[in-house]
N, C-alpha and C positions, 0 to 999 in steps of 0.2 A: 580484398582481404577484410575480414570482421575484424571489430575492432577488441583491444584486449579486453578482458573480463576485470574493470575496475572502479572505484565508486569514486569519481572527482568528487572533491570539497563539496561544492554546491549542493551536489544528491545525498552525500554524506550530514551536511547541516537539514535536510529533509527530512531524512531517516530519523536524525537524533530528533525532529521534531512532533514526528507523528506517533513512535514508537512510545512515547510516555503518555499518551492520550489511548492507545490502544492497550497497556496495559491496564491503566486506571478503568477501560474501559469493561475490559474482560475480570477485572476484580472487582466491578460494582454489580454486573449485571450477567457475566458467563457467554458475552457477544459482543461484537461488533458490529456498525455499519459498513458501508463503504466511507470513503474518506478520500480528499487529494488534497495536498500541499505542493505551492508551488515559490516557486522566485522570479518577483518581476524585475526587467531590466534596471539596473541603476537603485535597486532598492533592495538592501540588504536583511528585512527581515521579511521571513517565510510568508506566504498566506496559506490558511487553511480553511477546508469547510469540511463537515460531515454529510454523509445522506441524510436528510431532512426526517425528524421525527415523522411532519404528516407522512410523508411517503409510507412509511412503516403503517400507518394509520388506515391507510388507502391500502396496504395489501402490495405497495411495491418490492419486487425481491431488488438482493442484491447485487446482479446481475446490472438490473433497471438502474437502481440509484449509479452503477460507475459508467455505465452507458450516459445517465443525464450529466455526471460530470467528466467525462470526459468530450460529451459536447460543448458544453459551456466553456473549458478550458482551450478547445481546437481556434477557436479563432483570435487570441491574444499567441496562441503558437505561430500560426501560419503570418498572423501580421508583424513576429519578431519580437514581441512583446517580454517573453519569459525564456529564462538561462535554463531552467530545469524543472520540473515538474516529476512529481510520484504522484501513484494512485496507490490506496490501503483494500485490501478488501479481505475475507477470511473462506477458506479454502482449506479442501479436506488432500492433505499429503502425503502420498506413499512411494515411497522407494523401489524400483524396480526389483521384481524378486520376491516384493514380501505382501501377503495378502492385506495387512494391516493398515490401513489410513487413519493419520492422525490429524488435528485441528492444529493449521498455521493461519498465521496471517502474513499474505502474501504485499510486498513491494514491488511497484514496477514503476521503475524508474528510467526517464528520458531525457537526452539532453539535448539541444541540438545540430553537436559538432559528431551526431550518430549512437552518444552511447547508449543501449537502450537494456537494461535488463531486468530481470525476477528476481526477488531477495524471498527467497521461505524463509518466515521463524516459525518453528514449529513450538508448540506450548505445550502444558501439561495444566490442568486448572486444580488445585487441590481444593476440596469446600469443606472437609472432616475436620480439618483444625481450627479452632478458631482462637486469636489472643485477647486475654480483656474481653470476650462477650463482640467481637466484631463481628458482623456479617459479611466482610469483603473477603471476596476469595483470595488465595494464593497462585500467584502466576508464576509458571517456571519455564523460560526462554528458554528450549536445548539450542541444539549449533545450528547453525543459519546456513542456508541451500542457498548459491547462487547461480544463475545461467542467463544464458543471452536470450533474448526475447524481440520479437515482432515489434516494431514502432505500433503504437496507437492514433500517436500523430502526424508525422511525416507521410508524406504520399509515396508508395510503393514506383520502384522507377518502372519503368515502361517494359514489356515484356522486348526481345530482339531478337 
């Protein structure tokens, strides 16, 4: 039986960690990198890294940057090291039915007593207003998509 669709604390303190770095992000600049925040055992505050400016520099997509961190993070998983782990990355979203794809920034988050799912926030970036002469854009979170998803890290069980 899959397990219910719910976000324990851990991936929820995840979320609240990355998500104010990805807005800041998308109102200074109109993008993101990739991104993963995790929790190591016995240590209660988040670690996070972004995809590396060089990367960008080099011409690496964002694909590459969650591929390089989700390698770097597979081996503190499989040795037990980490309670929960997200990956950030941004993703074009569309609802079945409707020709239209919009820009979210997708969560995929894991833990590993199995939960594993996709969190879409879908955005809207407004750049027409500005307050006081600011050049940062305005970010608008609609309602959040969530479903079960693939481990990244755990090893698929054995086919029978």
């Amino acid at each position: 039986m899959a397990p219910k669709l719910r976000t324990p604390p851990d991936l929820q303190l995840l979320v609240n960690t990355v998500m104010p770095w990805a807005e800041a992000q998308l109102q200074a600049t109109g993008q993101i990198r990739a991104a993963a925040a995790w929790l190591s055992k016995g240590d209660p505050e988040p670690k996070f890294r972004s995809g590396e400016s060089a990367a960008e520099v080099a011409g690496e997509s964002v694909a590459q940057q969650e591929a390089t961190l989700t390698a770097e993070l597979r081996g503190p998983w499989e040795r037990g090291e980490v309670s929960a782990i997200l990956l950030a990355a941004p993703v074009l979203y569309g609802r079945s039915g409707y020709g239209e794809r919009s820009p979210a920034v997708r969560l995929h988050v894991e833990a590993p007593d199995g939960y594993c799912a996709d969190i879409l926030m879908p955005y809207r970036i407004r750049t027409g207003w500005r307050r006081g002469g600011s050049t940062r854009n305005r970010v608008h979170f609609t309602h959040p998509v969530a479903q079960e998803s693939d481990s990244r890290f755990s090893e698929l069980p054995a086919p029978r």
